[in-house]
N, C-alpha and C positions, 0 to 999 in steps of 0.2 A: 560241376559247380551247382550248388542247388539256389532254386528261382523260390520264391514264396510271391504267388501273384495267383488275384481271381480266375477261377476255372471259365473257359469259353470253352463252345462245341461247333464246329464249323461243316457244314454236311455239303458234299462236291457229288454232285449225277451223271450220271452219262445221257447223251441225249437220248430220246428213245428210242433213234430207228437203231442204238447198238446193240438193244436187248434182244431185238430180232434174229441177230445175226447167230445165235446160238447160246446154248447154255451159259450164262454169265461166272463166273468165276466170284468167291465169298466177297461179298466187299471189304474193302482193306479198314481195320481199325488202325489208327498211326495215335500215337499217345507222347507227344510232346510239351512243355514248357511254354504258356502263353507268349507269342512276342518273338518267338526262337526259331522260327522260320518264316517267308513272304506268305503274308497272308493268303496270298490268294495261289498259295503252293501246293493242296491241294487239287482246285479246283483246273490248274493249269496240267498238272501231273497225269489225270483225268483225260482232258482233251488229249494230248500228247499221246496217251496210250490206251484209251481206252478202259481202262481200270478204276472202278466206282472206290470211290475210298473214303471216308469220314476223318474227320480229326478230332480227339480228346484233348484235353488239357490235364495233367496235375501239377499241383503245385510245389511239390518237392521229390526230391528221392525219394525219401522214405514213405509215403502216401503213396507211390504206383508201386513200390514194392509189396507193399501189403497186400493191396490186390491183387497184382502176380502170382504171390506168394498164395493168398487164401482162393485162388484161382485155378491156381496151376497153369497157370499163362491164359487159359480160357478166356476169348472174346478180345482179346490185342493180335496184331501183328508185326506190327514196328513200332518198336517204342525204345525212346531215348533214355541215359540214363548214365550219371557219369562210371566210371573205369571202374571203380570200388563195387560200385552196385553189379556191373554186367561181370563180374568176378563171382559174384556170391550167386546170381542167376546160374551160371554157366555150372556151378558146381552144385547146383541144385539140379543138375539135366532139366532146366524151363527151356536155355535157348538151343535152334538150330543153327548146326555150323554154316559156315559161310561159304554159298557156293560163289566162288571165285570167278567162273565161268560165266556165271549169271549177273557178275558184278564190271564189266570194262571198266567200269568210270574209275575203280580202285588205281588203274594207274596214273590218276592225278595224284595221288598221293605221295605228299614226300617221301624218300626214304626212311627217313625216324620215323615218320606214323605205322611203318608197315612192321616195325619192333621195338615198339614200346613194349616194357617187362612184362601188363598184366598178361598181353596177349599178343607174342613177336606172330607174325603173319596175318596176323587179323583173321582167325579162324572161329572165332563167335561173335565178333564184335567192328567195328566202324566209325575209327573216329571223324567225329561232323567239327570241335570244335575245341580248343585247347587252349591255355593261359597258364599264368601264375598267380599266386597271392603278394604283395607287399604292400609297403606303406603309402599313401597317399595325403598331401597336403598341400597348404597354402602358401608358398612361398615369399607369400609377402605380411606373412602370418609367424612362421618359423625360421627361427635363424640360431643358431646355421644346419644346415639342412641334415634332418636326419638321416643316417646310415645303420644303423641295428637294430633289432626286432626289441632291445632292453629300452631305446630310444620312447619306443610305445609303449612298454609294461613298466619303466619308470621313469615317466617324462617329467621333462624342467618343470620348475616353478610357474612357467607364463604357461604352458599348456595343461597344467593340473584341472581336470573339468570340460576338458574340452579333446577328448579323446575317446575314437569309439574301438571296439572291438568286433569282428566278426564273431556271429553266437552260434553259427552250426558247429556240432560237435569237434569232426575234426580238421576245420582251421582254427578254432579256440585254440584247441593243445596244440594245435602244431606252429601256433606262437610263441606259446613256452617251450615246445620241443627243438625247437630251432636258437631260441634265448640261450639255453643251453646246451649248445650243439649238437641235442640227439637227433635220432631218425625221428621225421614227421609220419613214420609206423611203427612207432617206438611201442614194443608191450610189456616190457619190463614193469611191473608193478610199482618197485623203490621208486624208480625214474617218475612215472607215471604219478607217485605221491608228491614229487617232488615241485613238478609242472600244476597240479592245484593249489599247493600252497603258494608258491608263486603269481597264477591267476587270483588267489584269493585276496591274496595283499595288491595284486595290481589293480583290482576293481576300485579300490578307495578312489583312484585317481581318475576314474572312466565319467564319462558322460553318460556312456550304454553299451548296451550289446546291441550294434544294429546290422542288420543283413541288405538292406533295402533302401535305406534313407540317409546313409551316410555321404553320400556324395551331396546331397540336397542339404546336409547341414553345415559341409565345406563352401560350399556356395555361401549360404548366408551368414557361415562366419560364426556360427554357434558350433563348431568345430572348427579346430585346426589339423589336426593329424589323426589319420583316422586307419585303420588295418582292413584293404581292399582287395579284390577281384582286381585284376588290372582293365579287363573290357568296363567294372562301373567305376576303376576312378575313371577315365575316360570320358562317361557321361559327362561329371563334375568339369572338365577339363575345357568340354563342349561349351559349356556355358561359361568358366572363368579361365582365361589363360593364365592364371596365376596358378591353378592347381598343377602339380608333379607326382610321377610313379617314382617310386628307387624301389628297386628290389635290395633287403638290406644285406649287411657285409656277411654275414654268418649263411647265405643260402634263403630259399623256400623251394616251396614244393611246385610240382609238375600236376595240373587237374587236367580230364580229358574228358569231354560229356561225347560219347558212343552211341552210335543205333547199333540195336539188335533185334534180332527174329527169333519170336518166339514158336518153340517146337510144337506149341498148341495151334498155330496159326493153318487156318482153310485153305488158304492161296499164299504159300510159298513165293511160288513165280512171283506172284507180283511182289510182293512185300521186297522181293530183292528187284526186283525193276522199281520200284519206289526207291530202295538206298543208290541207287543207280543214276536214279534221276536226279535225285540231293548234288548227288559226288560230280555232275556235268558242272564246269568250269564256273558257266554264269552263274547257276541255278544257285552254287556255292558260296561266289564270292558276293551275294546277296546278306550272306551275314556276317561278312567281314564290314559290310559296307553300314550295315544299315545295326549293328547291336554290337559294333566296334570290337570286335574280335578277333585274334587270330583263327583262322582253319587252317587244318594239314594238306590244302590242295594248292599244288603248285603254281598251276594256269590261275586258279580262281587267285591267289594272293598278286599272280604278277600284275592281271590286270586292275589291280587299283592303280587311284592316285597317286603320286608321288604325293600329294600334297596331304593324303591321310598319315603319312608317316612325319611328316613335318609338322603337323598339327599334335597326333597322337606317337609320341616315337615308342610307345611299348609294342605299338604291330609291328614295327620294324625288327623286331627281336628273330634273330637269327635260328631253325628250328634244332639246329647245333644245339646251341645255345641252350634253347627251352629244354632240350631233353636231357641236357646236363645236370637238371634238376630233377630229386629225389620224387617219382611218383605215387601219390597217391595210391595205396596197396587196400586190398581188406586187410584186413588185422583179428579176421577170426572171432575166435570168443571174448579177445579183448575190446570188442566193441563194447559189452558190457562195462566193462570196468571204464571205458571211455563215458560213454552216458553215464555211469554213477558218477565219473569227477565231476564233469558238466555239472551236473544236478547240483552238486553240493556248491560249485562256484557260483552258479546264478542265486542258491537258497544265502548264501553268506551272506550277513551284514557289514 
């Protein structure tokens, strides 16, 4: 799921009588998503084991891709990134497989995380955190509640103006891809013409395209129904208990943000005793707790609250369940053709 949020840099030491102790090992670069792990996860990771490691920030996929990309993994060693993107790494030979051996904490993981399609075994990749997209709204706003993704792209009379979209590429389409019951990795060109005109005519009725601030305008009411991440309707949820998730009748999609290690990386070892240290039960369900999220680790999900799921009942979601839904794939060269519908849908009057 992609984050658009100001870049921070967070630098964690070791003390100094560890430099004594012998050659010190590359310090670790870790490049994740402001917000998307305990702050002070570093600096504890550090203590714990000895291993100097920094933190980056970008603020989307596609931004640390480039870098990777115009890199060749150079100057990272763990870095996050959802299933689509560690697909297009992985078949670019950037990342290093995954030594298994080096990784214990993997057998928290549910069974579903350990074969998800892009990558059954987790042999490049790690998933840290997983959800859906659907609808979110103000129940005391909408009536009667809606159930399909057309619900959004052509809403009542009372919500015309008051409806947002998500604007990264592809949960836009996979709006309309799902509206019309394709694959939300649909690359069929017709299909694909079909889902723009569709978003094109569904914009009349939109508020915006928002990624970021749609939960904050459920709240005040200058939205009613709005197309969500299920961890940020959530936020919204925090603050009003009037807000609700449904995933709609027709399906959505399966997102999965992964670490991976990068094949440029100095210090191996550690980068995999870092996703190590993530995957420890607590360590984990630190982002369930705290950025309302589902994770694939089973310890870390039992020890929540009962009361997060009475409050929030989309973590309750069974990982049955979640993976019943169609994952988020690359899609190849039609990612092109994806960003040129975009383009033309946001350029439309």
């Amino acid at each position: 799921m992609p984050h658009s949020l100001a870049p921070l840099r967070i630098a964690a030491t070791l003390a100094a009588g560890l430099a004594a102790a012998g050659p010190a090992a590359a310090e670790l670069v870790i490049s994740n998503w402001d917000g998307y792990m305990a702050p002070d996860a570093v600096d504890a990771f550090a203590a714990a084991t000895g291993e100097a490691a920094e933190m980056v920030v970008h603020a989307t996929n596609e931004e640390i891709m480039g870098k990777l990309i115009a890199s060749g993994g150079q100057g990272y060693d763990v870095v996050f990134v959802s299933s689509p993107f560690a697909e297009v790494l992985n078949n670019l030979g950037l990342l290093e497989p995954v030594d298994a051996a080096k990784v214990p904490n993997l057998a928290n993981l549910y069974p579903e995380a350990a074969a998800l399609p892009h990558d059954p075994g987790n042999t490049f990749s790690v998933p840290y955190a997983w959800g859906t997209t659907g609808l979110c709204y103000r129940s005391d706003l909408v009536s009667p509640e809606p159930t399909s993704w057309n619900d959004l792209l052509h809403p009542a009379e009372a919500q015309v103006g008051k409806v947002t979209l998500l604007g990264t590429d592809r949960w836009l389409l996979a709006a309309g891809f799902l509206a019309r019951g394709y694959s939300v990795n649909e690359t069929d060109q017709a299909k694909l013409d079909e889902v723009e005109a569709d978003l094109i005519e569904a914009k009349k009725t939109m508020l915006a395209f928002d990624d970021t601030t749609f939960y904050s305008k459920l709240v005040s009411g200058e939205a009613t129904l709005v197309h969500a991440w299920d961890g940020w309707c959530n936020y919204g949820i925090a603050e009003n208990p009037a807000i609700k998730f449904v995933i709609p009748s027709e399906g959505s999609d399966l997102w999965v943000d992964t670490m991976v290690v990068m094949k440029a990386s100095q210090n191996k070892d550690g980068a995999f005793k870092f996703i190590d240290y993530i995957l420890d039960a607590k360590n984990h369900a630190w982002a369930a707790e705290n950025i309302l999220y589902k994770v694939p680790n089973r310890p870390a999900m039992e020890s929540l609250s009962p009361d997060m799921a009475a409050t929030y009942p989309n973590m309750a979601m069974a990982p049955a369940d979640l993976v019943a839904l169609e994952q988020l794939r690359d899609v190849g060269e039609a990612s092109r053709a994806y960003a040129k519908a975009v383009s033309a849908i946001k350029a439309a009057q």
